[in-house]
DRENDO-1510 file (C-alpha; in Angstrom, 1 decimal, always signed):
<recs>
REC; n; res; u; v; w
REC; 1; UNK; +142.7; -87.6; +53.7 .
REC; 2; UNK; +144.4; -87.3; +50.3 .
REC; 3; UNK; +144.4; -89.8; +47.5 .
REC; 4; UNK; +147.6; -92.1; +48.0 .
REC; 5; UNK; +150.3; -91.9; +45.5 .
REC; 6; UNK; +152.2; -94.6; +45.2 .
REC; 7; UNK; +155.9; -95.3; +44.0 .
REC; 8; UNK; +156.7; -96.7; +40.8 .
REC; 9; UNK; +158.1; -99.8; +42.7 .
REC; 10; UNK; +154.6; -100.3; +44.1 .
REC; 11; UNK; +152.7; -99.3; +41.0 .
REC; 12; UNK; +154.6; -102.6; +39.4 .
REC; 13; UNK; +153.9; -104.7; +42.3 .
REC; 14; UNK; +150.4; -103.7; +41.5 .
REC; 15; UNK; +150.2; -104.2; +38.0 .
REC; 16; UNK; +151.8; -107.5; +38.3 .
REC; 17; UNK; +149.6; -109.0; +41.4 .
REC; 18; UNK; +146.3; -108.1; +38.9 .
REC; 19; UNK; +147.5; -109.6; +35.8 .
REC; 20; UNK; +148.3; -112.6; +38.5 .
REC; 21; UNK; +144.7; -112.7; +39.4 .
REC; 22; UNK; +143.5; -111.8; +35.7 .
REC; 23; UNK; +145.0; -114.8; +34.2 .
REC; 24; UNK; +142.5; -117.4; +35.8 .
REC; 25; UNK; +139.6; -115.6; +35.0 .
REC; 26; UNK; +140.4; -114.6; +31.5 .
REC; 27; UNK; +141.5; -117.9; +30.9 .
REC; 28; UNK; +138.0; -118.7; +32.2 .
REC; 29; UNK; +136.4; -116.3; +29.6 .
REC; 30; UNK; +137.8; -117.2; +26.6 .
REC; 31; UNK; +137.2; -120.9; +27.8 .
REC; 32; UNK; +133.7; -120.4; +27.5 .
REC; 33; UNK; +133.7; -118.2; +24.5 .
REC; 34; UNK; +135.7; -120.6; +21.7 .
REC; 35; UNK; +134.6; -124.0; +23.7 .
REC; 36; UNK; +138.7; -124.5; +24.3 .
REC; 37; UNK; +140.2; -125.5; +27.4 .
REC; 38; UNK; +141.2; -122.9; +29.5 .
REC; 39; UNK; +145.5; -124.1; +29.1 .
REC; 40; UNK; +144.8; -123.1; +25.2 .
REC; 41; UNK; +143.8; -119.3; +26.3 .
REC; 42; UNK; +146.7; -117.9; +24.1 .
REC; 43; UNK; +145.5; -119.9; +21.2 .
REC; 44; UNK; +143.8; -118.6; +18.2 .
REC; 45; UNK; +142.9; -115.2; +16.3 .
REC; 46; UNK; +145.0; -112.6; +18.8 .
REC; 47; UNK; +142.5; -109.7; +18.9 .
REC; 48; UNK; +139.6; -112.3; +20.3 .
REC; 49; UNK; +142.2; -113.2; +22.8 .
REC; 50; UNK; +142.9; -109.5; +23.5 .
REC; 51; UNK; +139.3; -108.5; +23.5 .
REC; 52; UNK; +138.7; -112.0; +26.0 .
REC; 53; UNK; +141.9; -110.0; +28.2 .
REC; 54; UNK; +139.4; -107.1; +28.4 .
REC; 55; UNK; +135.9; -108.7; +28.8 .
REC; 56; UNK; +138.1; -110.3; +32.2 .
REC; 57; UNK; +139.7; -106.9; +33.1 .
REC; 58; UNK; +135.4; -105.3; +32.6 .
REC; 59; UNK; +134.5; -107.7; +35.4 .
REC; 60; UNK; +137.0; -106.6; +37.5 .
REC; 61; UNK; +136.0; -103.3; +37.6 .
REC; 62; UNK; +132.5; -104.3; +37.9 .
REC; 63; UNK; +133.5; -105.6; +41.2 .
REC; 64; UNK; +136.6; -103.4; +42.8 .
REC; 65; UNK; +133.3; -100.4; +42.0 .
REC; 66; UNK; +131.2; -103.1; +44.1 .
REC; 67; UNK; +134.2; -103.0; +46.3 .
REC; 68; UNK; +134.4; -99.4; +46.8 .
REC; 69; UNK; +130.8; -98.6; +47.4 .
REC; 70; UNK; +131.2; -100.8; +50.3 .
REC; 71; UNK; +134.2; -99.6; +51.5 .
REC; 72; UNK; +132.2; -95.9; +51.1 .
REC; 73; UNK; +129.4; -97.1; +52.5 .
REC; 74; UNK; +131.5; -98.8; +55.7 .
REC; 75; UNK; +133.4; -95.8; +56.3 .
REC; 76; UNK; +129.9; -93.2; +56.2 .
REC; 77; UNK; +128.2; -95.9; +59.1 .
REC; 78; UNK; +131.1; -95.1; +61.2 .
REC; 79; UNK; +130.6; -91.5; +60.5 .
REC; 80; UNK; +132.9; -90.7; +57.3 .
REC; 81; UNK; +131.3; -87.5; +55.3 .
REC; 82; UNK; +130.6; -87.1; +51.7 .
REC; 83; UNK; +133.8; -84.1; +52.0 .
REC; 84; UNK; +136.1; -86.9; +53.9 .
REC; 85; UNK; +134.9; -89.6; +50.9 .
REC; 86; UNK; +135.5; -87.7; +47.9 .
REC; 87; UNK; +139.2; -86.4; +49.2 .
REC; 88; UNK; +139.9; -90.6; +49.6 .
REC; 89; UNK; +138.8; -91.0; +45.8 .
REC; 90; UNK; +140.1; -87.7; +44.6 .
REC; 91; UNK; +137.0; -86.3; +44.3 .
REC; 92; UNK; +134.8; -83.4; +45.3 .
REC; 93; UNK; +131.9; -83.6; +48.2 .
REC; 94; UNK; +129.3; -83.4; +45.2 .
REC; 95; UNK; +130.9; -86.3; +43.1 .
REC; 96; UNK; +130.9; -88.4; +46.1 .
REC; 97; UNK; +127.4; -87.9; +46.8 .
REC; 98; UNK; +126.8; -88.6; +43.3 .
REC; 99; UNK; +128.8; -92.0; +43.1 .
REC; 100; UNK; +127.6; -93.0; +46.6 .
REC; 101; UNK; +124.4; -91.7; +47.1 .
REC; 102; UNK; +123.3; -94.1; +50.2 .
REC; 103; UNK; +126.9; -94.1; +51.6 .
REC; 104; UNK; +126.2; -91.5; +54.2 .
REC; 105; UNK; +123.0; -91.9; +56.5 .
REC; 106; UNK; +120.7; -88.8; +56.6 .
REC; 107; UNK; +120.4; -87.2; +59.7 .
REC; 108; UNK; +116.7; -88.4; +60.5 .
REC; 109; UNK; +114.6; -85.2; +61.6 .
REC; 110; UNK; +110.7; -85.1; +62.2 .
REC; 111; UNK; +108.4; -82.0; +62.3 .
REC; 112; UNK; +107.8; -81.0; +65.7 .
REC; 113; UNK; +104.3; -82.4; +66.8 .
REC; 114; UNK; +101.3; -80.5; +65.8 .
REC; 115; UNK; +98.7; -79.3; +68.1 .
REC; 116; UNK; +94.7; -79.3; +67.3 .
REC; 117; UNK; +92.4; -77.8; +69.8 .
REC; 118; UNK; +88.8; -79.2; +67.8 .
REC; 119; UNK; +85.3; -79.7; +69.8 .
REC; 120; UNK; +86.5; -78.8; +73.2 .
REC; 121; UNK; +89.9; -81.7; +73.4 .
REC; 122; UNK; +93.0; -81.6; +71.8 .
REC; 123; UNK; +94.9; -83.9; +69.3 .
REC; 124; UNK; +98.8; -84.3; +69.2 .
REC; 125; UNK; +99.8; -85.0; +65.6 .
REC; 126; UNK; +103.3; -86.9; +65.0 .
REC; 127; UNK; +105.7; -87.4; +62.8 .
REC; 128; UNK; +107.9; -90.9; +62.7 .
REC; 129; UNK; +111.1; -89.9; +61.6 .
REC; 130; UNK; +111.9; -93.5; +59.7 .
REC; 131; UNK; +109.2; -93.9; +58.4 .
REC; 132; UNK; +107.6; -90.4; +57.9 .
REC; 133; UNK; +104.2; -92.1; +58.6 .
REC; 134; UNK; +102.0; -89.4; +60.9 .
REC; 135; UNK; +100.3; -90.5; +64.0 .
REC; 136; UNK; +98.2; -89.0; +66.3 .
REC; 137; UNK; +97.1; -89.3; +70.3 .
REC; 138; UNK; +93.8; -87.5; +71.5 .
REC; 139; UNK; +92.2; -86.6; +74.4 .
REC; 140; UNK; +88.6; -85.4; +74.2 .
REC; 141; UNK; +86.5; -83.1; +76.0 .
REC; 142; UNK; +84.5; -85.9; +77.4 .
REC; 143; UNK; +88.2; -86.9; +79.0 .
REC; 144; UNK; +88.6; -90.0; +76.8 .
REC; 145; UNK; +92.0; -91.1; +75.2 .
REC; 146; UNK; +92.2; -91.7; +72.1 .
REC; 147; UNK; +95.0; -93.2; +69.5 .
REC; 148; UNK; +94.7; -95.2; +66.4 .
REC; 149; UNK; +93.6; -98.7; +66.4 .
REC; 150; UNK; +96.7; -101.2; +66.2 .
REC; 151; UNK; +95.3; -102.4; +63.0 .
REC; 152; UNK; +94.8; -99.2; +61.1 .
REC; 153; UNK; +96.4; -98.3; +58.2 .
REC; 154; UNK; +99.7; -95.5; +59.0 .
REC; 155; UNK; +98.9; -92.0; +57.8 .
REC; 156; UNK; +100.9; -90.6; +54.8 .
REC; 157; UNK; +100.2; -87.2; +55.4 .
REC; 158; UNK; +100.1; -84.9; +58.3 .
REC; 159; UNK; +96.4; -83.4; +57.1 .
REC; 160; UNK; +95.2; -87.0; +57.0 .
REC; 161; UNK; +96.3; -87.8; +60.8 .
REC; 162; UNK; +94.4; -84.3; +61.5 .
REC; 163; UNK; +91.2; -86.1; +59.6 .
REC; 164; UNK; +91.3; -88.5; +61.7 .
REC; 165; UNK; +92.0; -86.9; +65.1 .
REC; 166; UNK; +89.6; -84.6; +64.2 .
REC; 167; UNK; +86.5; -87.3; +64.1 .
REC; 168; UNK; +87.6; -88.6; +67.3 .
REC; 169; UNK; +87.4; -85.6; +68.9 .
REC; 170; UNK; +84.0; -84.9; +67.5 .
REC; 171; UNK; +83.2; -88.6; +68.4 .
REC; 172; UNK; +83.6; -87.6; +72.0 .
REC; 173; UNK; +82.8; -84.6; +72.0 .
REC; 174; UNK; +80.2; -82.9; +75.2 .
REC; 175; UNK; +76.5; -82.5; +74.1 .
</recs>
């Protein structure tokens, strides 16, 4: 998908359905900023009412860049990519990534479990790929089973799941 021109025709259109909506609001600004009603907007020094035209058209773009970060963001749950995203803005993959950096969900990949053979059993280390907290089932020589308790604290780090394997194993481990 390219960037959409559009023809002069609509480019006024345009132009003239956002002053439309401008008017309200900076009406609304420079009411709050002199104290004068709103239907008095016109009224006074013309660069303050200029610069009241542009604090309105600042908010605006505040929100159509709100806008379009959830537009980006809708269209990269349904599977858009960063390539497909920038070429709708006119933009490169990179820049889109840059200006949308949560628009596109991360493919979410875990290790492959790790094995321990300690004190005659053997420990399976895991990875949880949402979370990237480590866990870690057991099974010692004795023939007990062994997994964290519900209560205990996740594990940060692959080597501290192994720490903790590991004592179970020697826990339970034959004479």
């Amino acid at each position: 998908m390219s960037t959409p021109e559009i023809t002069p025709d609509e480019q006024s259109a345009l132009a003239a359905a956002l002053l439309d909506a401008l008017n309200p609001l900076a009406a609304a600004v420079r009411s709050r900023a002199t104290g004068q009603p709103e239907r008095r907007m016109w009224d006074g020094d013309p660069a303050e009412v200029a610069l009241s035209v542009l604090a309105a058209w600042k908010v605006v773009d505040t929100e159509v860049k709100r806008l379009a970060e959830t537009a980006a963001g809708t269209a990269g749950s349904y599977g858009a990519s960063y390539e497909q995203l920038g070429a709708a803005w006119g933009i490169t993959r990179q820049g889109a990534r840059k200006k949308w950096p949560d628009a596109v969900p991360r493919p979410s990949t875990a290790p492959d479990p790790v094995t321990l053979e300690l004190f005659d059993g053997e420990a399976e280390l895991t990875q949880d790929a949402a979370t990237g907290h480590w866990t870690w089932t057991a099974r010692a020589a004795d023939g007990s089973r062994g997994t964290p308790a519900p209560d205990a604290a996740p594990c940060t780090s692959r080597e501290e799941a192994a720490a903790y394997a590991g004592a179970y194993l020697r826990a339970f481990a034959r004479p």
